[in-house]
N, CA, C and O of each residue as an XYZ file, in Angstrom:
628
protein
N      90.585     96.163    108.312
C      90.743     97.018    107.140
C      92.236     97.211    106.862
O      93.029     97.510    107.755
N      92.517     97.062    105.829
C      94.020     97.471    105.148
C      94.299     99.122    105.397
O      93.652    100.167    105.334
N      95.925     98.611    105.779
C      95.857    100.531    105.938
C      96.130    101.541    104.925
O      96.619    101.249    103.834
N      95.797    102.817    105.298
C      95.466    103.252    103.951
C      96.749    103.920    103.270
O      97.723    104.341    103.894
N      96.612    103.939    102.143
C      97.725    104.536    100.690
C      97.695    105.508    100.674
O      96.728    106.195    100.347
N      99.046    105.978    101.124
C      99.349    107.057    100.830
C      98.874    107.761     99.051
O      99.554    107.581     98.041
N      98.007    108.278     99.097
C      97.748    108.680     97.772
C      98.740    109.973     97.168
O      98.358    110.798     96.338
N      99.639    109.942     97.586
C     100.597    111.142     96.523
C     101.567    109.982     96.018
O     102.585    110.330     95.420
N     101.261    108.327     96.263
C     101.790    107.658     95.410
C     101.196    107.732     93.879
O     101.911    107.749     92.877
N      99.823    107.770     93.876
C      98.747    108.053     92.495
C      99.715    108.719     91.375
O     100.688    109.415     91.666
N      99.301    108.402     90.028
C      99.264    109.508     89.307
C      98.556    109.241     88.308
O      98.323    108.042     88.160
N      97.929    110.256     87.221
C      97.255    109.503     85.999
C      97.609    110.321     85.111
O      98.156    111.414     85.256
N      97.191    109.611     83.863
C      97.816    109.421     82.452
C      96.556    109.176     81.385
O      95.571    108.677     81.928
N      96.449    109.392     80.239
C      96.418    108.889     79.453
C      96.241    107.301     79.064
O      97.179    106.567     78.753
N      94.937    106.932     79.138
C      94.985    105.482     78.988
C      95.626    104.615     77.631
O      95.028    104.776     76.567
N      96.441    103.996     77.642
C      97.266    103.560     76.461
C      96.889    102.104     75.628
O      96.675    101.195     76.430
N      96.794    101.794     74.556
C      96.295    100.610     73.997
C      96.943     99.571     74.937
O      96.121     98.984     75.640
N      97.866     99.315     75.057
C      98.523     98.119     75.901
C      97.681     97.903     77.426
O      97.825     96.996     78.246
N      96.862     98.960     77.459
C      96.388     99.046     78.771
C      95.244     98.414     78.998
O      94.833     98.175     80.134
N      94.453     97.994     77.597
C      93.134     97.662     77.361
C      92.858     96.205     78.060
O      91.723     96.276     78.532
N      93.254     95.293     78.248
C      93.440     93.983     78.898
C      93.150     94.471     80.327
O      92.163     93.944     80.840
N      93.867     95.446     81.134
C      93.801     95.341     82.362
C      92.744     96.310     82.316
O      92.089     95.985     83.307
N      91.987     97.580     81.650
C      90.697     97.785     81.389
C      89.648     96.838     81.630
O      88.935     96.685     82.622
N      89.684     96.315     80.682
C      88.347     95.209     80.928
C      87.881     94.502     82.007
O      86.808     93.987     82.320
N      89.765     94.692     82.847
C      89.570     93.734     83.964
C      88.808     94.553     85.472
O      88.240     94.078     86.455
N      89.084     95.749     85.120
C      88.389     97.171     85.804
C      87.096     96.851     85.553
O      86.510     96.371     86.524
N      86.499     96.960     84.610
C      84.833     97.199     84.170
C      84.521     95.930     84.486
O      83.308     95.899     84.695
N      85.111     94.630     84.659
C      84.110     93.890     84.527
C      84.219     93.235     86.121
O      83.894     92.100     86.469
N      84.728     94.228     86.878
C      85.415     93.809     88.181
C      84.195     94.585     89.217
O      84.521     95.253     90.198
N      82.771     94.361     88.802
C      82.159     94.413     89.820
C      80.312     93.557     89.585
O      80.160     93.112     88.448
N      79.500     93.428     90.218
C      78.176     92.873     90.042
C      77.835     92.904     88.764
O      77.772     91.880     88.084
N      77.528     94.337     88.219
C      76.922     94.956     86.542
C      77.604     94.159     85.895
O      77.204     93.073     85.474
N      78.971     94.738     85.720
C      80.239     94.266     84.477
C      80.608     93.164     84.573
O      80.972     92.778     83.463
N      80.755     92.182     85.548
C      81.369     90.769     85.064
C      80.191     89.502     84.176
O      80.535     88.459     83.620
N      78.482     90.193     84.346
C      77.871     89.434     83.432
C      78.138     90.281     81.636
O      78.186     89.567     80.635
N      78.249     91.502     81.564
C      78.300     91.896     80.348
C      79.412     92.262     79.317
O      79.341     92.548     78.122
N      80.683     92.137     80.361
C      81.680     92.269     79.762
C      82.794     91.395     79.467
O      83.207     90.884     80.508
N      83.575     90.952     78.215
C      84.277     89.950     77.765
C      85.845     89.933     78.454
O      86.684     89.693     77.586
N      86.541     90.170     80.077
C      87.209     90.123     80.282
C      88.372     89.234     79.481
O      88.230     88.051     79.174
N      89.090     89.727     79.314
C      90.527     88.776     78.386
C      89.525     88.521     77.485
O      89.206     87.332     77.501
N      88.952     89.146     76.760
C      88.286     89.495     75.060
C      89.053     89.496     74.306
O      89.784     90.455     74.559
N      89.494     88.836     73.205
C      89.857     89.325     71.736
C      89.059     89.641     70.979
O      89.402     89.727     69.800
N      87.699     89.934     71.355
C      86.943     90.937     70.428
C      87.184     91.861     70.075
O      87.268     92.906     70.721
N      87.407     91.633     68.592
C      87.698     93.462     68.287
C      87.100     94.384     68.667
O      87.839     95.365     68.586
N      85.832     94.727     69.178
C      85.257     95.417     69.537
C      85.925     96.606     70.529
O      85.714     97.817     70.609
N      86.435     96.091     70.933
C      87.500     96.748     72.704
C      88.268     97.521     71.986
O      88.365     98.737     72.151
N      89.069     96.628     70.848
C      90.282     97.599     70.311
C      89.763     98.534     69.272
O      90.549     99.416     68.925
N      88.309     98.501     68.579
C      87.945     99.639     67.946
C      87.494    100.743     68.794
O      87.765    101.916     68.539
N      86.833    100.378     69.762
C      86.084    101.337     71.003
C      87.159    102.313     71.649
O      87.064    103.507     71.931
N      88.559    101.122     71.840
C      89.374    102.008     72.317
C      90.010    102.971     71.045
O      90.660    103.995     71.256
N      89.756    102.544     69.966
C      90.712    103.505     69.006
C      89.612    104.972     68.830
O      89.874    106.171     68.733
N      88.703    104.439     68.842
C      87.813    105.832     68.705
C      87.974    107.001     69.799
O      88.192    108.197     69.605
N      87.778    106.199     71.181
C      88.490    107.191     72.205
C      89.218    107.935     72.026
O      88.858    109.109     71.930
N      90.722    107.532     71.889
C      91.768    107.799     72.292
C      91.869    108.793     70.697
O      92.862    109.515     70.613
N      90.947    108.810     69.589
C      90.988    109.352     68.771
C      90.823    110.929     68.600
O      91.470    111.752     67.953
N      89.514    111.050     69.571
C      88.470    112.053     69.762
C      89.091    112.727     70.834
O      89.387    112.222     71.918
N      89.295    114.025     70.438
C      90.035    115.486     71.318
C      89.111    115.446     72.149
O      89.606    115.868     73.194
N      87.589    115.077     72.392
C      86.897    115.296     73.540
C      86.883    114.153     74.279
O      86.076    114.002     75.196
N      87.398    113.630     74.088
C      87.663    111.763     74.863
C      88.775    112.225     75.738
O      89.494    113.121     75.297
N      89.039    111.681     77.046
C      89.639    111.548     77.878
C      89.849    110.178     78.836
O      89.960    110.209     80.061
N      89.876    109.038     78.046
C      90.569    107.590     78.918
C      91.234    107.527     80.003
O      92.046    106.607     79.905
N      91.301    108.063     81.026
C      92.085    108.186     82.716
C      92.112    107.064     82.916
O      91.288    106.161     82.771
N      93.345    107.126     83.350
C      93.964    105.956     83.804
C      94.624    106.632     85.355
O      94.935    107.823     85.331
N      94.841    105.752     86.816
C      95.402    106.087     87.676
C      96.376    104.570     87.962
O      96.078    103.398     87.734
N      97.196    104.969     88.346
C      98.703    104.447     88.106
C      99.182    104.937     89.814
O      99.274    106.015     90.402
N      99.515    102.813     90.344
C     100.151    102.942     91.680
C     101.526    101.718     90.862
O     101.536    100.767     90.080
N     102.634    102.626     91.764
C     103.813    101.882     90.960
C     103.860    100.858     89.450
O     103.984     99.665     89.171
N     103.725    101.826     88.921
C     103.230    101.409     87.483
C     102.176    100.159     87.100
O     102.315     99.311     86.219
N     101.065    100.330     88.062
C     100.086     99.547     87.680
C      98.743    100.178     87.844
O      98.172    100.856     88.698
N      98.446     99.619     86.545
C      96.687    100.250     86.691
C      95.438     99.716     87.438
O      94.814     98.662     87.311
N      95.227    101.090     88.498
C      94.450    100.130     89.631
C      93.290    101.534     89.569
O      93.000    101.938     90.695
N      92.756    102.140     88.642
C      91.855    103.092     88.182
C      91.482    103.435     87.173
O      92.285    103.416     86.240
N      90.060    103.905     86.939
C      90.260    104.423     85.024
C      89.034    105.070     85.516
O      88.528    104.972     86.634
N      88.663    105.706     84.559
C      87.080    106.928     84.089
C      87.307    107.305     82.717
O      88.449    107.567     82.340
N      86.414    107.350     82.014
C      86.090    108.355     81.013
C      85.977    109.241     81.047
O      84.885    109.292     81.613
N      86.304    110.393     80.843
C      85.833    111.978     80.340
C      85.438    112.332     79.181
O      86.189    112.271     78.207
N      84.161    112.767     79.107
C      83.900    113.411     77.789
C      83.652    114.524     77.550
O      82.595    114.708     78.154
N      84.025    115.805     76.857
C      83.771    116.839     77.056
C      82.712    117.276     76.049
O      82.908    116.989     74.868
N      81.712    117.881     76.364
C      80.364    117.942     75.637
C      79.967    119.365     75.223
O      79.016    119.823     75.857
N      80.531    120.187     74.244
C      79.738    121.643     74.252
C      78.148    121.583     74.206
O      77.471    120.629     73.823
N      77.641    122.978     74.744
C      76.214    123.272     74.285
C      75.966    124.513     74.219
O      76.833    125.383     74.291
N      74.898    124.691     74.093
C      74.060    125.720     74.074
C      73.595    126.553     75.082
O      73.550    127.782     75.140
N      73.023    125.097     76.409
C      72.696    125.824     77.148
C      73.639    126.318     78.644
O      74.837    126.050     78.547
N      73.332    126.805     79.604
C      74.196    127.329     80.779
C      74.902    128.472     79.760
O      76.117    128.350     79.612
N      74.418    129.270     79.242
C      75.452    130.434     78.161
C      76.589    130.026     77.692
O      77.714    130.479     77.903
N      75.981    128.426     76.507
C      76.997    127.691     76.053
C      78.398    127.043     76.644
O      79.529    127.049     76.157
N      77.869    126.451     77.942
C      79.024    126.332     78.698
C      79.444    125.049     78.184
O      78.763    124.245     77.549
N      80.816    124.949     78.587
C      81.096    123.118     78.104
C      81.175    122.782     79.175
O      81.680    123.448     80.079
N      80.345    120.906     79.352
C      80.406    119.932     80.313
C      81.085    119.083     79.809
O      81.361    118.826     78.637
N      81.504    118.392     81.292
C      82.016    117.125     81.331
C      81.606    116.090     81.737
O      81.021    116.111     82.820
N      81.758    114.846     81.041
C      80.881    113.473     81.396
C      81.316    112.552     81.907
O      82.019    111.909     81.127
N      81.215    111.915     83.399
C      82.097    111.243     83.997
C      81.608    109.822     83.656
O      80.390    109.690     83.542
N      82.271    108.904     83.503
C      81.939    107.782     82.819
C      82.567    106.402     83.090
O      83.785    106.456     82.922
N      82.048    104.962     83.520
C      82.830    104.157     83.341
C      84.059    104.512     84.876
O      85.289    104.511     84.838
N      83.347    104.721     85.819
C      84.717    104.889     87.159
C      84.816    103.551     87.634
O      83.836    102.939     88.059
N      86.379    102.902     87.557
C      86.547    101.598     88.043
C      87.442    101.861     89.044
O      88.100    102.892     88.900
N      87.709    100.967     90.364
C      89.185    101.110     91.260
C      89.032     99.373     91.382
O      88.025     98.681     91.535
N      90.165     99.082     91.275
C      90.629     97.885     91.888
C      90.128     97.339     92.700
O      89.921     98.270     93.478
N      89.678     96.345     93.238
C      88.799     95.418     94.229
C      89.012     95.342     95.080
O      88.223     95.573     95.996
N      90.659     94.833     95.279
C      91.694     94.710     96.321
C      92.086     96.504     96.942
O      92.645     96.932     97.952
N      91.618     96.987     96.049
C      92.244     98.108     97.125
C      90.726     99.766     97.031
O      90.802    100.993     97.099
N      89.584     98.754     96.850
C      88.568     99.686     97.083
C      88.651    100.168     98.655
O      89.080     99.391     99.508
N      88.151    101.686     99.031
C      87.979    102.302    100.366
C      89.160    102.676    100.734
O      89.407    102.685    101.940
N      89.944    102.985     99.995
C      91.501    103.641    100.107
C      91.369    104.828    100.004
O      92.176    105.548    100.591
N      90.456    105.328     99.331
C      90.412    106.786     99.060
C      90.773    106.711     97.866
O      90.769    107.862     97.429
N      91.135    105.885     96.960
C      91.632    106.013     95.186
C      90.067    106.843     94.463
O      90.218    107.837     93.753
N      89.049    106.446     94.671
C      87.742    106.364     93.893
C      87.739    108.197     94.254
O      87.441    109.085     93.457
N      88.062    108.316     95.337
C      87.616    109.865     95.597
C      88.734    110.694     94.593
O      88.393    111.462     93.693
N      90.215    110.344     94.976
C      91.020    110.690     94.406
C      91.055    110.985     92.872
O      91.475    112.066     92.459
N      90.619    110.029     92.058
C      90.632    109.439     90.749
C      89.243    110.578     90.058
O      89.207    111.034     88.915
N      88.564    110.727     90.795
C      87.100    112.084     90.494
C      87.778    113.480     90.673
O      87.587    114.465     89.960
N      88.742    113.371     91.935
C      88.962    114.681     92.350
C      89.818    115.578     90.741
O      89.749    116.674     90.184
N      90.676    114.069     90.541
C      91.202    114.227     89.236
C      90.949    114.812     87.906
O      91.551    115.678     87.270
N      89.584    113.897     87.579
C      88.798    113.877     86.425
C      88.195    115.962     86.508
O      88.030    116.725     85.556
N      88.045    116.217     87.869
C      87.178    117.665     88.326
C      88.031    118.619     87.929
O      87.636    119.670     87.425
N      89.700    118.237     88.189
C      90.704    119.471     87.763
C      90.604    119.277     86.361
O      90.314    120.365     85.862
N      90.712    118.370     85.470
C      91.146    118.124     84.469
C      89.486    119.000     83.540
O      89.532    119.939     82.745
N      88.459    118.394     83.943
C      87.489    119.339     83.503
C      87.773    120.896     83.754
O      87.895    121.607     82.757
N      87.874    121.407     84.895
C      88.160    122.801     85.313
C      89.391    123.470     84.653
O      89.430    124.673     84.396
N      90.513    122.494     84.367
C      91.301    123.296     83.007
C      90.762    123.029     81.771
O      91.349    123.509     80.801
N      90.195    122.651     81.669
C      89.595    122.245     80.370
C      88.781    123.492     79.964
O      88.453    123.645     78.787
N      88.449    124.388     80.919
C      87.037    125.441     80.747
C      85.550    124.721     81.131
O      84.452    125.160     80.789
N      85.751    123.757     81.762
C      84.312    123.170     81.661
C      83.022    123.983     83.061
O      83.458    124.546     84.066
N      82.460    123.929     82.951
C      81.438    124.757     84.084
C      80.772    123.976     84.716
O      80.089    124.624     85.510
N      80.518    122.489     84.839
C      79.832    121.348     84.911
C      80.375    120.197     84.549
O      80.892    119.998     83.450
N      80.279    119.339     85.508
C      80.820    117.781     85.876
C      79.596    117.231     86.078
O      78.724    117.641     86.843
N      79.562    116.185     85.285
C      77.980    115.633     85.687
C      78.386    113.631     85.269
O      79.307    113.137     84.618
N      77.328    113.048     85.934
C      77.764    111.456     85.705
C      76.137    111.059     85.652
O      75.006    111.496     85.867
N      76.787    110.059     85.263
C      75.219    109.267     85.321
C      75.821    107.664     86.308
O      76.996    107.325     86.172
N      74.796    106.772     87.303
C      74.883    105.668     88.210
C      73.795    104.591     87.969
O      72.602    104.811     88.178
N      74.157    103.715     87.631
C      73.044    102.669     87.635
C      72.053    102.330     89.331
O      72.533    101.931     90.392
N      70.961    102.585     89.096
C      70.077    102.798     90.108
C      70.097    101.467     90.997
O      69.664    101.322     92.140
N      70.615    100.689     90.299
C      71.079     99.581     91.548
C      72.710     99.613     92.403
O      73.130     98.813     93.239
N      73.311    100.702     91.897
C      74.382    101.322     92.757
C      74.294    102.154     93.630
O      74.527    103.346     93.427
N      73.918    101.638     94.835
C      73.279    102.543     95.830
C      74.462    102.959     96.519
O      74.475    104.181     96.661
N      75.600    102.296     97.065
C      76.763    102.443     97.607
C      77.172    103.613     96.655
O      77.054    104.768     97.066
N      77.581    103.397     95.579
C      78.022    104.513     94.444
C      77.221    105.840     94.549
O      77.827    106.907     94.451
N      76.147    105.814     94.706
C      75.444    106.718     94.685
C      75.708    107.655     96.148
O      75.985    108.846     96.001
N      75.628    107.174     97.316
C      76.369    107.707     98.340
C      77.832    108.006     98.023
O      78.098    109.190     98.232
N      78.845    107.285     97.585
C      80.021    107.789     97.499
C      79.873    109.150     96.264
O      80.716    110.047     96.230
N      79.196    109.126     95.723
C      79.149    110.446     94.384
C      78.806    111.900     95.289
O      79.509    112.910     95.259
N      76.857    111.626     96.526
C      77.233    112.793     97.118
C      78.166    112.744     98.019
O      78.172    113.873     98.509
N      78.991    112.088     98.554
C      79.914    112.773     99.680
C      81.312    113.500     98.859
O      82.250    113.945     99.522
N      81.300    113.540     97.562
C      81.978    114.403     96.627
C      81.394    115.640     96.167
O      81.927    116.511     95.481
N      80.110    115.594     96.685
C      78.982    117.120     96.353
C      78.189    117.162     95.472
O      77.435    118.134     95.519
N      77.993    116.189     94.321
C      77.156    115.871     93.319
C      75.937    115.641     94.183
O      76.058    115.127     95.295
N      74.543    116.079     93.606
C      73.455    116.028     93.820
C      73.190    115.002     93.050
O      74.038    114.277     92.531
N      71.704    114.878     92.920
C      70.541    113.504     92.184
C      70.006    114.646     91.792
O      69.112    115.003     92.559
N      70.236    115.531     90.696
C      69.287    116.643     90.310
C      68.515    116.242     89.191
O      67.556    116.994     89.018
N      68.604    115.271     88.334
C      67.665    114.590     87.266
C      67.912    113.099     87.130
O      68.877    112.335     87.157
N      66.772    113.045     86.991
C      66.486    111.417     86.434
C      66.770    111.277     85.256
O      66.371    112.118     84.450
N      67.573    110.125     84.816
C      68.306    109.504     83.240
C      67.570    108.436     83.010
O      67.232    107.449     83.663
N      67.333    108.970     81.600
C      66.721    107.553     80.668
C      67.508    107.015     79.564
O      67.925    107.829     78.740
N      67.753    105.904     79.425
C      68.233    105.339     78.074
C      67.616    104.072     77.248
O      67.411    103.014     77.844
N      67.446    104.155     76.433
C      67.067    103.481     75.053
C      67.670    102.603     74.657
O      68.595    103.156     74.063
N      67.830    101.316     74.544
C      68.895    100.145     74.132
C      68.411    100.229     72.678
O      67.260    100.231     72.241
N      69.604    100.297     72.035
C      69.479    100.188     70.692
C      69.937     98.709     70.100
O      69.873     98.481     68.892
């Protein structure tokens, strides 16, 4: 095993258009994502998806940054409602770490992140959704304290 990174090298930011190339290379850098996603894409698609993000005050693109390279990302979305006495949640989304340097502790780090950034935010709830063939993921989510408290369905449109 590689030894481990000092993580007060980390920091994150704001994911930036120039950043979108090495994005893709995140998402599509595991089993799921390298059949569905257009790594080194010039589909516009990426650069509208990303403009809508980075558009929307409830969008949050994280990016984590080791000597100026991007070796992390998540989505945040911040979601008002109604219910919990109208509390606002947050939607963890899209968590990538680098290949070469998965089991460093970045993946824990990079959530622990996304949790402050909700908690100044006012949020009362952090919640994610895992593809049920991510069983590894699914262990790394509870040893962060997240439960399996509901089952998710989605609809392909």
């Amino acid at each position: 095993m590689t030894s481990q990174l000092p993580l007060s090298k980390l920091s994150i930011r704001r994911a930036l258009k120039s950043d979108l190339p090495r994005l893709l290379e995140l998402i599509a850098d595991d089993d799921l994502g390298k059949n569905r996603e257009g790594v080194g894409s010039d589909d516009a698609c990426y650069a509208h998806a990303f403009d809508q993000i980075d558009q929307d005050e409830s969008q949050f693109l994280m990016v984590g940054e080791l000597d100026g390279n991007v070796v992390a990302m998540l989505q945040l979305t911040f979601i008002p409602g109604l219910s919990r006495k109208g509390a606002l949640r947050a939607m963890i989304e899209s968590v990538r770490v680098d290949g070469h340097l998965r089991g460093q502790g970045i993946g824990h780090w990079i959530i622990q992140q996304a949790i402050q950034v909700a908690r100044d935010r006012g949020c009362k709830l952090v919640q994610l959704t895992s593809d049920k063939q991510r069983l590894q993921a699914h262990r790394f989510y509870g040893s962060l304290g997240f439960s399996a408290s509901h089952e998710g369905f989605k609809l392909p449109l």
